[in-house]
MMTF fields as JSON, N, C-alpha, C and O atoms, coordinates in Angstrom:
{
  "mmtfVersion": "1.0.0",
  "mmtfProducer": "UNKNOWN",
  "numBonds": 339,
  "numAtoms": 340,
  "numGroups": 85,
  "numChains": 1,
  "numModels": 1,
  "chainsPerModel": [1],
  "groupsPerChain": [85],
  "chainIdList": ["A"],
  "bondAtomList": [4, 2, 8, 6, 12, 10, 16, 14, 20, 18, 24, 22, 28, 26, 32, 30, 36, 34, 40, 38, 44, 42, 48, 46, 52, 50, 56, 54, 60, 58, 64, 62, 68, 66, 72, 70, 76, 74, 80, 78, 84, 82, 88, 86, 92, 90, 96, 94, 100, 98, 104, 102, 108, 106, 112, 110, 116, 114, 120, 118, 124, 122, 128, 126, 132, 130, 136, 134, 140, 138, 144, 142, 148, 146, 152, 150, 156, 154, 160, 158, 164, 162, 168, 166, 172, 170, 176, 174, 180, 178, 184, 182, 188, 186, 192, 190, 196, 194, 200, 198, 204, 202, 208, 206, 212, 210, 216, 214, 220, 218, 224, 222, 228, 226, 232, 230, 236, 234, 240, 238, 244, 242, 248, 246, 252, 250, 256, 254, 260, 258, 264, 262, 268, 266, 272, 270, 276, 274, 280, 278, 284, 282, 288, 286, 292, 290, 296, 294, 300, 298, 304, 302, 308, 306, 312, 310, 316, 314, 320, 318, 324, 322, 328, 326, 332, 330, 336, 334],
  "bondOrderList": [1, 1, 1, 1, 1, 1, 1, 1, 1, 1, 1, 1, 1, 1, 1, 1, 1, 1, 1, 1, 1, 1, 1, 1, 1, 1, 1, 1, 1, 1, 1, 1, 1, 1, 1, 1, 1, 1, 1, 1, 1, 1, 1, 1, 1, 1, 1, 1, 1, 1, 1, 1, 1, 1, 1, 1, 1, 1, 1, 1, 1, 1, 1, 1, 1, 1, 1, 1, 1, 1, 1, 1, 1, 1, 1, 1, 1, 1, 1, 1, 1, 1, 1, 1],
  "groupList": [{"groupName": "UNK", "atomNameList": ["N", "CA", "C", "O"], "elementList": ["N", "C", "C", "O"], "formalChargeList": [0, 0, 0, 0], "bondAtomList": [1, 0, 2, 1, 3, 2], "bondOrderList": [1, 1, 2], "singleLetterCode": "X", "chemCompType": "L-PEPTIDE LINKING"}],
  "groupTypeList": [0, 0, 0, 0, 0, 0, 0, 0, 0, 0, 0, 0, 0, 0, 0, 0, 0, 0, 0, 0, 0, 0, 0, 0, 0, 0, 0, 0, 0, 0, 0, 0, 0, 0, 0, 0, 0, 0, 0, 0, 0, 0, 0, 0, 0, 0, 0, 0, 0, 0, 0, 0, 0, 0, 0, 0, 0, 0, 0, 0, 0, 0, 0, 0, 0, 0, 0, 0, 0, 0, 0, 0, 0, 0, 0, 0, 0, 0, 0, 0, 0, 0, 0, 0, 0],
  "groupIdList": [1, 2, 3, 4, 5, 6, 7, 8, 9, 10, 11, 12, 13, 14, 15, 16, 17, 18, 19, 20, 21, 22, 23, 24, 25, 26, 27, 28, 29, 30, 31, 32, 33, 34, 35, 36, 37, 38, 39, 40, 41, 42, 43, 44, 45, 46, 47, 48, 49, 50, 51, 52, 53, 54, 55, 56, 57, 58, 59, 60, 61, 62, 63, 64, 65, 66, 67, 68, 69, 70, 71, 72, 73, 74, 75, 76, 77, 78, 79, 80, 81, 82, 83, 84, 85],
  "secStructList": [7, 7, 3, 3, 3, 3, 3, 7, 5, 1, 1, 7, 3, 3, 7, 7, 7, 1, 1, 3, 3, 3, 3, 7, 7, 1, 7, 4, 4, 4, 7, 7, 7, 7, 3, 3, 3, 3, 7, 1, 1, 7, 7, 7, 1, 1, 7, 1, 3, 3, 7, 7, 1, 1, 7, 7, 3, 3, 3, 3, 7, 1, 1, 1, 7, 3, 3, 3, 3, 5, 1, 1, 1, 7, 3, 3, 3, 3, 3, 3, 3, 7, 1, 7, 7],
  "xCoordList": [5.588, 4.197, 3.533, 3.929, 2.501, 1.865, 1.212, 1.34, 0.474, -0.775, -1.734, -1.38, -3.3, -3.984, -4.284, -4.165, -4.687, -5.144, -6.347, -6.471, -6.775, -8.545, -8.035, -7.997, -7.722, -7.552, -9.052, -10.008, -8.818, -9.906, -9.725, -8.6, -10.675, -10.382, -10.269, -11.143, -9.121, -9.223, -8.145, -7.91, -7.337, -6.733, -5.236, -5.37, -3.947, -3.006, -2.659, -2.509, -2.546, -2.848, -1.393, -0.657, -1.296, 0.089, 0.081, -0.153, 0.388, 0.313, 1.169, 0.814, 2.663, 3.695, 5.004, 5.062, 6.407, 7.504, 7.886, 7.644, 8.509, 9.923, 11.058, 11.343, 12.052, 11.717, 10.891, 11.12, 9.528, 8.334, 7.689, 7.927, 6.673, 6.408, 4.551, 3.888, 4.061, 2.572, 2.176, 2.719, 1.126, -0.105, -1.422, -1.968, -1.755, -3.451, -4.541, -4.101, -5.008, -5.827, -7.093, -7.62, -7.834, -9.025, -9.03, -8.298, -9.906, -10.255, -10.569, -11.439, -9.828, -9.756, -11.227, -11.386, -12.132, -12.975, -13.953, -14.583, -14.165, -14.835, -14.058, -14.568, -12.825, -11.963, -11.66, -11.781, -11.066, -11.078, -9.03, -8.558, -8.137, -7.148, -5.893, -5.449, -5.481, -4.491, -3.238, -2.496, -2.985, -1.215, -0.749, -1.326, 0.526, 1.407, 2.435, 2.527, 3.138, 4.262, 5.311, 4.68, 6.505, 7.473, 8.37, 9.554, 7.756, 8.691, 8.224, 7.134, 8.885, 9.211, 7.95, 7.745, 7.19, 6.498, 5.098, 5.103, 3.77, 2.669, 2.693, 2.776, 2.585, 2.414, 1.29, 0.343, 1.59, 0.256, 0.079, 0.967, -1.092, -1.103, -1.663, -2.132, -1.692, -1.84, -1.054, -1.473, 0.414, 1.478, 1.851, 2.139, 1.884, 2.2, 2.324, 1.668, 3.017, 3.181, 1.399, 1.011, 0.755, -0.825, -0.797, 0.08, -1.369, -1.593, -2.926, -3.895, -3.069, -3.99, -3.814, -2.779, -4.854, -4.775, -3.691, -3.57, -2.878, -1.852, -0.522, 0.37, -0.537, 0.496, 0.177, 0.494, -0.185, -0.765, 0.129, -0.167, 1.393, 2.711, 3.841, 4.727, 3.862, 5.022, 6.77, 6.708, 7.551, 8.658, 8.782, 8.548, 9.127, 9.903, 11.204, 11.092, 12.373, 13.378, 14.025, 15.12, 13.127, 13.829, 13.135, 11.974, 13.8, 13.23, 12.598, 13.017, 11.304, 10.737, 8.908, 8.522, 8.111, 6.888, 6.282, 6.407, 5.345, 4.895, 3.118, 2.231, 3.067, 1.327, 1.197, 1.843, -0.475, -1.166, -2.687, -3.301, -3.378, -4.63, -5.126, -4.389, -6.595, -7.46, -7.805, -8.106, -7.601, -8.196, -9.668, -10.094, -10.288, -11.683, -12.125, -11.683, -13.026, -13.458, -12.666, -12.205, -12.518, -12.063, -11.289, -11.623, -9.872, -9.19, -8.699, -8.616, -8.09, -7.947, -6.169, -5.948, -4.961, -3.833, -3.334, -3.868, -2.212, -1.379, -0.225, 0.371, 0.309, 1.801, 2.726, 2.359, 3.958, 4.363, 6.03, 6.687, 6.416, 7.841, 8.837, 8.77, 10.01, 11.25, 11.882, 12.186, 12.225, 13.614, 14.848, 15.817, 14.789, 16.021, 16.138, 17.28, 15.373, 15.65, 15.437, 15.77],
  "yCoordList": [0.352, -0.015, 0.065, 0.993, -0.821, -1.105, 0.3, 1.01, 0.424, 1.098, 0.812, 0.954, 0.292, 0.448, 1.504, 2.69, 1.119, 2.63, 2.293, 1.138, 2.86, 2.62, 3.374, 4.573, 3.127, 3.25, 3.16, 2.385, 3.905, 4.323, 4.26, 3.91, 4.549, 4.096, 5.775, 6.566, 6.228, 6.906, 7.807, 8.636, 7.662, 8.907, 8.327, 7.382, 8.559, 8.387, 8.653, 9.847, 8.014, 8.357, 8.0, 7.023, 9.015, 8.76, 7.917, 8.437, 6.424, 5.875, 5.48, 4.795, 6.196, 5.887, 6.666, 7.766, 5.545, 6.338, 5.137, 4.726, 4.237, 3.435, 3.709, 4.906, 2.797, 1.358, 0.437, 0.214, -0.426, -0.837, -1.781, -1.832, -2.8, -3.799, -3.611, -3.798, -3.092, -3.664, -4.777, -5.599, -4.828, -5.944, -5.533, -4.46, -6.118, -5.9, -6.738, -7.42, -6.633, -7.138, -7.483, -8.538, -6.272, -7.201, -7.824, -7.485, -8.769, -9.955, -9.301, -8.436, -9.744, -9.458, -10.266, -10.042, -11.053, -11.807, -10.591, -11.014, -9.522, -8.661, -8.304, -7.89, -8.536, -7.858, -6.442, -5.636, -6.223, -5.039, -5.259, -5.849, -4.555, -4.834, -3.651, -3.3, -3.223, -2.257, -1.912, -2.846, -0.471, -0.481, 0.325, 1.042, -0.045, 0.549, 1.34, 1.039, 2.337, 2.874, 3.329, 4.004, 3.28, 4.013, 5.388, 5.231, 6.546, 7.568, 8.958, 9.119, 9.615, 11.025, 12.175, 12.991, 12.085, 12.519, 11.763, 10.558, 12.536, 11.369, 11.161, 12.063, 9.443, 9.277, 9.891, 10.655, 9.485, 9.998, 9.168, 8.633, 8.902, 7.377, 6.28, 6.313, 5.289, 3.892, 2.98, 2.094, 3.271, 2.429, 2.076, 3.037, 0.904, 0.618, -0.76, -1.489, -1.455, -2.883, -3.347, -2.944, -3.852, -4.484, -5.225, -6.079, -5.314, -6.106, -6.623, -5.868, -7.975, -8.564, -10.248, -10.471, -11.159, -12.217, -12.986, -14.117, -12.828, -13.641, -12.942, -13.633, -12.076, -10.966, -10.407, -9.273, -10.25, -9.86, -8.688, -7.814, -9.264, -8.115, -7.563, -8.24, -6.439, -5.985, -4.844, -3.896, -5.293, -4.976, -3.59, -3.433, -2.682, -1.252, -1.067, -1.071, -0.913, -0.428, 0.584, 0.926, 1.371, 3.018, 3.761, 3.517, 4.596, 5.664, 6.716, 7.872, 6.247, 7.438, 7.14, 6.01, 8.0, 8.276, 7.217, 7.373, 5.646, 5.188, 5.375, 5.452, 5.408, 5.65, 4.417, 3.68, 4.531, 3.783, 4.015, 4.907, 3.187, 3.522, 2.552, 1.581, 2.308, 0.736, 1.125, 2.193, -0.422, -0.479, 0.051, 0.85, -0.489, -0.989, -0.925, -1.737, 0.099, -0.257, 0.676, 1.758, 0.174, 0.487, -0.523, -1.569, -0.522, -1.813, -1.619, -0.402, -2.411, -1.877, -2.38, -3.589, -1.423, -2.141, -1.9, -1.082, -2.669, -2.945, -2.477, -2.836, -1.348, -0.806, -0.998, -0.518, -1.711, -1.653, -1.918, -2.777, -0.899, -0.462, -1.246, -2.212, -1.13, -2.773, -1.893, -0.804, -2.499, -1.795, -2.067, -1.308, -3.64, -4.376, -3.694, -3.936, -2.578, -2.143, -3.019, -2.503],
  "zCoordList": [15.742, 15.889, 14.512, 13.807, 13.953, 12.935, 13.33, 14.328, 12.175, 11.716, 10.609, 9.438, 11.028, 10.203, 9.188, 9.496, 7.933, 7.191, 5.928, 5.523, 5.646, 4.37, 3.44, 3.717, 2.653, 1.399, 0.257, 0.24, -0.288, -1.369, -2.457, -2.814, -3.405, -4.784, -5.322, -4.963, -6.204, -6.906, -6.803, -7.681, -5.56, -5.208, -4.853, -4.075, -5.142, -4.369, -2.849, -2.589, -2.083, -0.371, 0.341, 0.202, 1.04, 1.909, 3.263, 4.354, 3.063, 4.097, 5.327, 6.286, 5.043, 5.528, 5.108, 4.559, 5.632, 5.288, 5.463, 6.598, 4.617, 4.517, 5.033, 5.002, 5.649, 5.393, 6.031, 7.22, 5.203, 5.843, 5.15, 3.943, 5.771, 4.877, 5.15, 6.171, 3.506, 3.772, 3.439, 2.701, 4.031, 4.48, 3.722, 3.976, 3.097, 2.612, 3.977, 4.902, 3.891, 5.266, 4.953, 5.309, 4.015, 3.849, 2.542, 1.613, 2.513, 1.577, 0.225, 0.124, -0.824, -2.119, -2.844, -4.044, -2.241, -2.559, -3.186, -4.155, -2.947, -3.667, -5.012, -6.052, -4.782, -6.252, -6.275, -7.197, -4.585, -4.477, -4.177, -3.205, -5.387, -5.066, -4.875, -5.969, -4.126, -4.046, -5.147, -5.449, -5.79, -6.01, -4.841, -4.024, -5.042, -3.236, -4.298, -5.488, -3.685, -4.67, -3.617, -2.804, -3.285, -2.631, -3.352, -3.652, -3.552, -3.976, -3.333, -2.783, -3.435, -2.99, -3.071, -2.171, -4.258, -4.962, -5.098, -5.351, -4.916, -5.008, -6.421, -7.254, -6.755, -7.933, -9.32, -9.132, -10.285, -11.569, -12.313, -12.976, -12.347, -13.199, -12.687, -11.55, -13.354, -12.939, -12.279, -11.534, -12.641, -12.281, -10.813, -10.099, -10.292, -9.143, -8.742, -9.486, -7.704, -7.242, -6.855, -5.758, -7.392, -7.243, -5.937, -6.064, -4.664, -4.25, -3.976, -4.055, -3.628, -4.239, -3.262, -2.633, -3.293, -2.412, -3.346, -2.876, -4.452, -4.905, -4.089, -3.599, -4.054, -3.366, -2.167, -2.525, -1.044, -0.149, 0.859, 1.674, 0.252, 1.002, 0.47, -0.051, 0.563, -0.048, 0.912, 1.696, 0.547, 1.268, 0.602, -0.596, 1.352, 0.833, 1.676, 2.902, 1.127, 2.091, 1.711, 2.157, 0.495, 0.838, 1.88, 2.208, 2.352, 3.224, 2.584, 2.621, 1.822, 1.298, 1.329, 1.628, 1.073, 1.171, 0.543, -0.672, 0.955, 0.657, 0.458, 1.308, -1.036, -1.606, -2.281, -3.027, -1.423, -2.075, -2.478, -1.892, -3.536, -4.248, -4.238, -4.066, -4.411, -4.33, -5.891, -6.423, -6.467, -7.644, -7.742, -8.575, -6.833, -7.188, -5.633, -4.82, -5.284, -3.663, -2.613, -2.979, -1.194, -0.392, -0.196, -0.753, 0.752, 1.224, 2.124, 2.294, 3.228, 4.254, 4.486, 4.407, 4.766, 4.986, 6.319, 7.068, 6.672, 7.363, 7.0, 5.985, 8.088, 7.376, 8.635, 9.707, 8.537, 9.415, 9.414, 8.827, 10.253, 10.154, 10.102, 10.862, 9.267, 8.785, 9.303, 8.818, 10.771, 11.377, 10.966, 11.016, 10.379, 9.877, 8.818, 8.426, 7.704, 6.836, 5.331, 4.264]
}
């Protein structure tokens, strides 16, 4: 089963567990754009896969703690479980 989640700006946030594919959901038309990260550890830093209305989804198929951060804003995703892996 999917799960919605709000994501915020500023903070690394635990939205899941891989293997799983997010969804950005709301509209980037504000310029409000997500990084997603799959590792073990909450990330530090800036670094992460951006998503954004050019990218809107991203695949993870390790089995590990997926974080994510809003650039700019709030955003709202879609996480939802890759049974196929």
């Amino acid at each position: 089963m999917s799960q919605r989640v709000t994501v915020t700006q500023g903070t690394w946030q635990n939205i899941g567990t891989g293997p799983a594919i997010v969804q950005l959901i709301s509209p980037d038309a504000s310029g409000v754009e997500v990084m997603v990260e799959c590792q073990s550890t909450q990330p530090t830093g800036n670094d992460g896969l951006v998503l954004n209305s050019n990218n809107p989804v991203q695949k993870f198929s390790l089995a590990q703690t997926i974080w994510a951060n809003a650039i700019n804003g709030t955003a709202l995703l879609d996480v939802q479980p890759d049974v196929a892996g």
